[in-house]
C-alpha positions as CSV (number, residue, x, y, z in Angstrom):
1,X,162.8,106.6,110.6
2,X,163.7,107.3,107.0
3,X,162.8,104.4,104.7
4,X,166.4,103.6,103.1
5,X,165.2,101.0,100.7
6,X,163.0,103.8,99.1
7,X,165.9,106.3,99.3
8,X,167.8,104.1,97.4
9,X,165.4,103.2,95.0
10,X,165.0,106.3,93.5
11,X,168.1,107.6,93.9
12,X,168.6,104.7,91.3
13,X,165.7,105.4,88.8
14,X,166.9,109.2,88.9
15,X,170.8,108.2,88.6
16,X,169.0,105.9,85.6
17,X,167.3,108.6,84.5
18,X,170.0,111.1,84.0
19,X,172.1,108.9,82.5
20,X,169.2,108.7,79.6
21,X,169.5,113.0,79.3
22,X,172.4,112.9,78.4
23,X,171.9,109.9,75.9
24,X,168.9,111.8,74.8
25,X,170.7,115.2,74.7
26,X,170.2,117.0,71.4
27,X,173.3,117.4,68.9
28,X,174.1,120.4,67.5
29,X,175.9,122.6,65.4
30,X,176.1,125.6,67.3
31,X,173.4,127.3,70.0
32,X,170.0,127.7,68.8
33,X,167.2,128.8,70.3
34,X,164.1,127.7,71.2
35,X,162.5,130.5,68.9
36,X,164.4,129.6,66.1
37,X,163.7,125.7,66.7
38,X,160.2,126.8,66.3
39,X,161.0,128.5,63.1
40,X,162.4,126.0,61.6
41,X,161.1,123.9,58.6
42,X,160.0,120.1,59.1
43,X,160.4,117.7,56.8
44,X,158.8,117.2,53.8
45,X,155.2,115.3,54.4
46,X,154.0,112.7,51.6
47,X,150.7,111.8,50.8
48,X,150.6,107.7,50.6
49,X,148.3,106.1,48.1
50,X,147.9,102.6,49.3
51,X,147.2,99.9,46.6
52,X,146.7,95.9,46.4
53,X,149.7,94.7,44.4
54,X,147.8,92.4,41.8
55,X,148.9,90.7,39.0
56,X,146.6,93.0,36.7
57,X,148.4,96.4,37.8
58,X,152.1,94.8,37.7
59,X,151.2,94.0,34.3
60,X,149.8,97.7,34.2
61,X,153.0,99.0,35.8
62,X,155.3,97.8,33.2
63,X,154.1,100.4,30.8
64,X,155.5,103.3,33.2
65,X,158.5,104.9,32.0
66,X,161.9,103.6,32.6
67,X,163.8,107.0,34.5
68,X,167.4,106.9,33.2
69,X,169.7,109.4,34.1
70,X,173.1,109.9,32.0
71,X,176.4,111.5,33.3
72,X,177.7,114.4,31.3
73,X,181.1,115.5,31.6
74,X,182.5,119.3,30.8
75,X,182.9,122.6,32.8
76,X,180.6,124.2,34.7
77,X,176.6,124.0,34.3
78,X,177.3,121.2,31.5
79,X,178.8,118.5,34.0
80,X,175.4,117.3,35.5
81,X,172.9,114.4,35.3
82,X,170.7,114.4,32.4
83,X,167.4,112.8,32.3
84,X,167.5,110.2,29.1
85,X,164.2,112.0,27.6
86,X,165.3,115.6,28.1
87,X,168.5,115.2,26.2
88,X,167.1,113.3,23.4
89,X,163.8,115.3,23.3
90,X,164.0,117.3,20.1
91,X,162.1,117.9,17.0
92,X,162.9,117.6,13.6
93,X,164.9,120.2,11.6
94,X,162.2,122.0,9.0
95,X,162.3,120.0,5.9
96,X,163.5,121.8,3.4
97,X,163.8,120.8,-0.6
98,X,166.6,119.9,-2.2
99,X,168.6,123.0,-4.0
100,X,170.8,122.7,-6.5
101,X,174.5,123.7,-5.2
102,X,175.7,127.1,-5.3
103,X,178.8,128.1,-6.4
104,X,180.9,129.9,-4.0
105,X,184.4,131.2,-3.8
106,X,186.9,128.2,-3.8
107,X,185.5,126.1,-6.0
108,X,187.2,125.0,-9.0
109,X,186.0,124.6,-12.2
110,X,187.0,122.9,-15.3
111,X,186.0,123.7,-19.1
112,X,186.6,121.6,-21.8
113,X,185.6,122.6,-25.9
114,X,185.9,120.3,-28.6
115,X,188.2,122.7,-31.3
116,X,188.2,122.6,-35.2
117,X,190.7,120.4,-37.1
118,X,194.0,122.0,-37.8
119,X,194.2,124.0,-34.6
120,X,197.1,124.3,-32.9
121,X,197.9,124.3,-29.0
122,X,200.9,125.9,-29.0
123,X,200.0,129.6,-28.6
124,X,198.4,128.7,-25.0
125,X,199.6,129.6,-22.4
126,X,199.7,129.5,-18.1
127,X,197.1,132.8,-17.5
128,X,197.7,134.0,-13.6
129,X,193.8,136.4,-13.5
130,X,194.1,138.7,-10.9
131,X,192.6,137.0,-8.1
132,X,195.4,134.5,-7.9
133,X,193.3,132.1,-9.9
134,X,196.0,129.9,-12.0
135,X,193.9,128.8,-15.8
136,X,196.1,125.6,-16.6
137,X,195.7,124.6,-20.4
138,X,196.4,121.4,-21.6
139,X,196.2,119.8,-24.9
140,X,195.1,116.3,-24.8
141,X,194.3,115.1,-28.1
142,X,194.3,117.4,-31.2
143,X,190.4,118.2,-30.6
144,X,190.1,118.6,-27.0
145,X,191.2,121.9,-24.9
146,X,190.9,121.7,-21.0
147,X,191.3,124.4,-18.8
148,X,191.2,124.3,-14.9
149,X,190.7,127.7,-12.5
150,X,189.4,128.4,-8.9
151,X,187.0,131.0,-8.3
152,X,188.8,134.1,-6.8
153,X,187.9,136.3,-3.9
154,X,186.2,138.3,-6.1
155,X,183.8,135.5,-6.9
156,X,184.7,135.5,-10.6
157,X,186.9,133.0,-12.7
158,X,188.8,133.7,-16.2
159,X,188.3,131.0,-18.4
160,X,190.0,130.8,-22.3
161,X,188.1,131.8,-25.2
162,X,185.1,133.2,-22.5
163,X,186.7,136.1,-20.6
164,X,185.8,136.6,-17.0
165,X,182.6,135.2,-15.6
166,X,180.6,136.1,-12.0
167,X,180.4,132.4,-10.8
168,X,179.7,133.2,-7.1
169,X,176.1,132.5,-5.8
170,X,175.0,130.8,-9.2
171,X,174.7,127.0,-10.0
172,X,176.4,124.8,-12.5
173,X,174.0,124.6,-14.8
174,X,173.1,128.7,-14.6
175,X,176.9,129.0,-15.5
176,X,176.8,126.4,-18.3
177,X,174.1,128.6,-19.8
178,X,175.9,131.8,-19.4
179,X,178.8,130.2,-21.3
180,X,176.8,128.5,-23.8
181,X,175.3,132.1,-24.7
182,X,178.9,133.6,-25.0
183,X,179.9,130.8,-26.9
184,X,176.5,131.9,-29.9
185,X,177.4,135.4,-29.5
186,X,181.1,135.2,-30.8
187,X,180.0,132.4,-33.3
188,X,181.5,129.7,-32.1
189,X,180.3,125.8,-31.6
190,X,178.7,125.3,-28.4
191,X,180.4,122.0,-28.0
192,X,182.0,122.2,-24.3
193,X,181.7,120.4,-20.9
194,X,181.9,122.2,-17.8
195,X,182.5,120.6,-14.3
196,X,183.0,121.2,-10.6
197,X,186.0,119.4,-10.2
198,X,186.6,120.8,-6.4
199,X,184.2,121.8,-3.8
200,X,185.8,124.2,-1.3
201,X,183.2,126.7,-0.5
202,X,180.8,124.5,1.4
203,X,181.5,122.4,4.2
204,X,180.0,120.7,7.6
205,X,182.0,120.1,10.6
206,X,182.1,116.8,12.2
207,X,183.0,116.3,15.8
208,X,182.9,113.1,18.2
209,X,184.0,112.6,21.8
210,X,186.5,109.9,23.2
211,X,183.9,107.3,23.9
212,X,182.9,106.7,19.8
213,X,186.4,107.6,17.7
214,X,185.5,108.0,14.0
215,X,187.1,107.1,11.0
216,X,186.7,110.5,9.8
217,X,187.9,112.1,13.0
218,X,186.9,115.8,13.8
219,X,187.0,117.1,10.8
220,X,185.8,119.4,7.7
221,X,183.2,117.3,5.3
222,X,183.2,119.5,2.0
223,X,179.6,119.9,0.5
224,X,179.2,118.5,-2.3
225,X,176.2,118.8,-5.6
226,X,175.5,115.2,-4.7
227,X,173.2,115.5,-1.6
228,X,174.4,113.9,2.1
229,X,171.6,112.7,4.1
230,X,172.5,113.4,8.3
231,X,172.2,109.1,8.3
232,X,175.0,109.1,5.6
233,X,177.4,111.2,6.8
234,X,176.9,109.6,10.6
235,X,177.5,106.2,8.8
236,X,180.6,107.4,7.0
237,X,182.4,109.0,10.3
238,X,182.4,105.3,11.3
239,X,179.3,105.6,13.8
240,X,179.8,102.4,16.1
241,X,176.4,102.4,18.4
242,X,178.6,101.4,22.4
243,X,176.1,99.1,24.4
244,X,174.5,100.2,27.5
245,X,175.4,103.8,26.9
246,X,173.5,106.5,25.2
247,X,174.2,107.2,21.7
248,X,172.9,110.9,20.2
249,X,173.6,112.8,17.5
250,X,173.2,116.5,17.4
251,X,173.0,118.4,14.9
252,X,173.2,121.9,15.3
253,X,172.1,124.2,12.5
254,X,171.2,128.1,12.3
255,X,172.0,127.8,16.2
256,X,169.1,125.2,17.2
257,X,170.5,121.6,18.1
258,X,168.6,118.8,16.8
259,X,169.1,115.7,18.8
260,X,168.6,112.3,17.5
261,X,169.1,109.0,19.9
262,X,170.2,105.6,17.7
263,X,166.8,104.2,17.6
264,X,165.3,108.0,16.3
265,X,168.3,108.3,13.5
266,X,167.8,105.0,12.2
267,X,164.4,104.7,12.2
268,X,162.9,103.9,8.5
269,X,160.2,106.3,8.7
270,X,162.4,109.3,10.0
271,X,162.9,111.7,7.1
272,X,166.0,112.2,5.4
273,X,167.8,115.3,7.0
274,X,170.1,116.6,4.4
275,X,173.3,117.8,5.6
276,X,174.1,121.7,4.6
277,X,176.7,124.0,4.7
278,X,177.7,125.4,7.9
279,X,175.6,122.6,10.1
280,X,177.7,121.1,12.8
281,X,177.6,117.5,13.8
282,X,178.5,115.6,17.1
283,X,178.5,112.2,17.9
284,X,178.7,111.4,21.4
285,X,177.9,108.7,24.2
286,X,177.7,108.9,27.1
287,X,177.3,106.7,30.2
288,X,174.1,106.1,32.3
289,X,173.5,106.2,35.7
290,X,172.9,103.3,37.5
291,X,169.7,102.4,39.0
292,X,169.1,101.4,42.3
293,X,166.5,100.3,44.5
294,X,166.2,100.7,48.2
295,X,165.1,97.8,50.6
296,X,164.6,98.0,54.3
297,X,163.1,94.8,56.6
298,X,162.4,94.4,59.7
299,X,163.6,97.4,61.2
300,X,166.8,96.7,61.6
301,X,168.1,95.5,57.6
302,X,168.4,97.9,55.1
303,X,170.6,97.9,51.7
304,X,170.9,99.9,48.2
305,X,170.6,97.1,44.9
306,X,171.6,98.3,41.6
307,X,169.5,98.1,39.1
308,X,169.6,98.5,35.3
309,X,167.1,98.7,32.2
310,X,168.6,96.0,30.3
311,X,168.1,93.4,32.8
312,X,164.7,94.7,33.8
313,X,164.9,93.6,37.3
314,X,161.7,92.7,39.0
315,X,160.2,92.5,43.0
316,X,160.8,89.1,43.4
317,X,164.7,89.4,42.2
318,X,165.0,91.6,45.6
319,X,162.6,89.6,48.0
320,X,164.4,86.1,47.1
321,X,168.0,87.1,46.5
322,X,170.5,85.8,49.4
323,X,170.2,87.5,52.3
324,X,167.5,89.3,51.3
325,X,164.6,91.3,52.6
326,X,162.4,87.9,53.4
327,X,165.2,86.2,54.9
328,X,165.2,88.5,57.2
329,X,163.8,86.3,60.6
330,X,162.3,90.0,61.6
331,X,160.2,90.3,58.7
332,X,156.3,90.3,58.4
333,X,155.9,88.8,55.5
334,X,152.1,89.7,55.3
335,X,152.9,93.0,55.0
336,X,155.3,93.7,52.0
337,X,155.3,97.2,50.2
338,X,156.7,98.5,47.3
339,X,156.6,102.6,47.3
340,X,156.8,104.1,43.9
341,X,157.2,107.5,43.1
342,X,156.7,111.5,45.1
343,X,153.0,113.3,45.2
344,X,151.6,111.1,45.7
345,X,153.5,108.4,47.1
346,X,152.3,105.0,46.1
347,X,152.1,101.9,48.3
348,X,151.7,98.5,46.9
349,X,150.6,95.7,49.5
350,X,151.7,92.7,48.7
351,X,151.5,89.7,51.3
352,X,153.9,87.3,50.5
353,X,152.3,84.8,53.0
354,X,150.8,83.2,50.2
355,X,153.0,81.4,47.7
356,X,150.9,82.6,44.8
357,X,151.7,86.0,45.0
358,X,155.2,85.2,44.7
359,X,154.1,85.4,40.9
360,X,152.6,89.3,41.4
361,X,156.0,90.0,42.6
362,X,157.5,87.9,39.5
363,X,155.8,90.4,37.0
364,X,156.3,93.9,39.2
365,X,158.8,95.0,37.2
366,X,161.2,97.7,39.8
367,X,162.3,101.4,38.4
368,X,164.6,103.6,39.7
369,X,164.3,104.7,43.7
370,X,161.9,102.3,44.3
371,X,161.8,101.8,48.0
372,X,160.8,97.9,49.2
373,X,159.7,97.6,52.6
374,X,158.8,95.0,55.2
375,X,157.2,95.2,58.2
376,X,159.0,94.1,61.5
377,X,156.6,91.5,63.1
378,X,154.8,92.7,66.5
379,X,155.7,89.9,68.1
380,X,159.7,90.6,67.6
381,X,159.2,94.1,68.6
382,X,157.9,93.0,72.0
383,X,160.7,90.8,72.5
384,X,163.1,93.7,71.4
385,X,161.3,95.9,74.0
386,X,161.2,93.3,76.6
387,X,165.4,92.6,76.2
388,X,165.3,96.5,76.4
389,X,163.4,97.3,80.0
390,X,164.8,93.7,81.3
391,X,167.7,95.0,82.5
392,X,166.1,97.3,84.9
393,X,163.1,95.2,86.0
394,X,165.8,93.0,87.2
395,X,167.8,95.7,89.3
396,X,164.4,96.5,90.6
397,X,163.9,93.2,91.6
398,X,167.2,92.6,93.3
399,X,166.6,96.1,95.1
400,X,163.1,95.1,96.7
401,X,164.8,92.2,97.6
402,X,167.5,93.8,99.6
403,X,170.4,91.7,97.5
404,X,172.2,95.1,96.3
405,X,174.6,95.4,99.0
């Protein structure tokens, strides 16, 4: 006689059973086979350095580096995260001595020579040399003739009573000498004055993005015989330093950039960086990333917190916040881990059983994808497993007992 009860019984555990395939069944994309599921790369493993969070190496910790990532925007490769230290890291531009400016074509000049008594100004005249360069004469007083010109394309300038003079590539006082000798030569007092009045050949080129707008704008800064230090000019563009963003200057001379953060500008013992012709300046800021750390309890709680350098969040700010990882009624709180970094992967034990530790956790300060972790206590994860097979123990039950009709 066939045993129905046992019929019926497994017909149950294999209807169960089935039920679990396809619950089981893998996902995916398209057909693979089990070759190239063999093939296939696993996930990454990580070696896990396990350590006793004490007070001693939380104090230790604090030293480590602060990761901060900033968000650039732009076209193509330039719209990326940057890491803090990689766009700031730069050297120093070679120091280089000061040099006297050098005349160039654009700059205007301006003589002046005392004359002798009884002179008279009106046989001068408005000279047009031939490089477009416009000699204005005035007569001031009955001693004084002035005489204003701009050096031509040519790099010369006509000046009255002199003649034409190379300025181009030479220095003030190297022209001042040339003049003075031309001046002996024709016997004549060497009691004149000459001054750049305009510098036009030399210039640096200020630009600034729409986070910091300067006074000066982006904009031509002529070069003057007075040197500009790189802190000068930066303070005269109307450099406003924006909090909890990351202020740089780059300066970008001879095709290297030079990047200075606030602190590294400003800094007293940082050497003066003159500004020179041709160098190209940019202010920026730009905005960081936000940190965050990663909690999980108790197997079944897990959340992102942001985190930032300025508030210099610690381990206890995530344990004991509302709703937190230790409220968590699943959570073993003997067994509390912070992991820090990649290869390897470092895991702090902290067991927050004992209230004193609380104050380890008060001085672990948190960086950047940190990941907090706390163990799901053994005696929850029996119940879970018990709720979990209870269903079916009780079918069983009913089934030996003949109540399934």
């Amino acid at each position: 006689m066939v045993n129905v009860t046992g019929f019926l019984k497994i017909s149950i555990v294999l209807l169960i059973l089935s039920n679990c395939t396809q619950v089981l069944e893998l996902v995916e994309i398209e057909d693979t086979s089990d070759e190239q599921l063999i093939n296939l790369d696993g996930q990454d493993d990580f070696d896990i350095e396990l350590k006793h969070l004490t007070l001693s190496a939380a104090q230790k910790a604090k030293f480590e580096l602060y990761p901060r990532y900033v968000m650039v925007n732009g076209v193509g490769k330039r719209a990326n995260l940057y890491n803090e230290v990689a766009i700031t890291n730069s050297e120093l531009p070679p120091l280089l001595e000061y040099k006297e400016y050098v005349l160039g074509i654009g700059d205007e000049l301006t003589f002046m020579q005392l004359q002798n008594f009884g002179s008279s100004a009106d046989s001068l005249s408005v000279t047009l040399n031939e490089n477009k360069a416009v000699q204005e004469f005035t007569y001031e007083d009955e001693n004084l003739l002035s005489a204003s010109g701009r050096i031509g394309s040519d790099g010369s300038i006509l000046l009255l009573g002199i003649g034409r003079l190379d300025a181009s590539g030479k220095t003030i006082n190297g022209l001042r000498n040339q003049v003075r000798n031309i001046l002996i030569r024709k016997g004549l007092a060497t009691n004149f004055q000459l001054e750049i009045t305009g510098f036009l050949s030399q210039k640096a080129f200020v630009f600034g993005n729409s986070s910091n707008k300067l006074t000066l704008g982006n904009g031509v800064v002529p070069i003057t015989e007075r040197p500009l230090s790189l802190k000068e000019l930066v303070a005269q563009a109307g450099y406003v330093p924006i909090p909890n963003y990351l202020n740089i200057v780059t300066l970008t001379r001879d095709g290297v950039d030079y990047v200075f953060n606030e602190e590294k500008l400003f800094d007293k013992n940082t050497q003066n960086i003159f500004v020179q012709d041709k160098d190209q300046v940019r202010i920026e800021t730009y905005e960081y990333k936000p940190g965050q750390v990663y909690a999980l309890s108790g197997g079944n709680s897990a959340e992102i917190i942001f985190i930032s350098p300025e508030k210099r969040q610690t381990m206890a700010d995530v344990l004991f916040i509302k709703n937190g990882t230790l409220s968590n009624t699943l959570a073993k709180r003997s067994e509390v881990y912070l992991l820090r970094g990649q290869n390897p992967v470092v895991a702090y034990h902290l067991d927050a059983q004992n209230a004193s530790k609380i104050l380890v956790a008060e001085a672990m300060e948190l960086r950047p994808s940190d990941i907090i972790y706390v163990a799901q206590r053994p005696i929850v994860s029996f119940a879970r497993l018990l709720s979990e097979i209870s269903p079916l123990r009780f079918l069983l039950r009913d089934i030996q007992n003949g109540e399934i009709p």
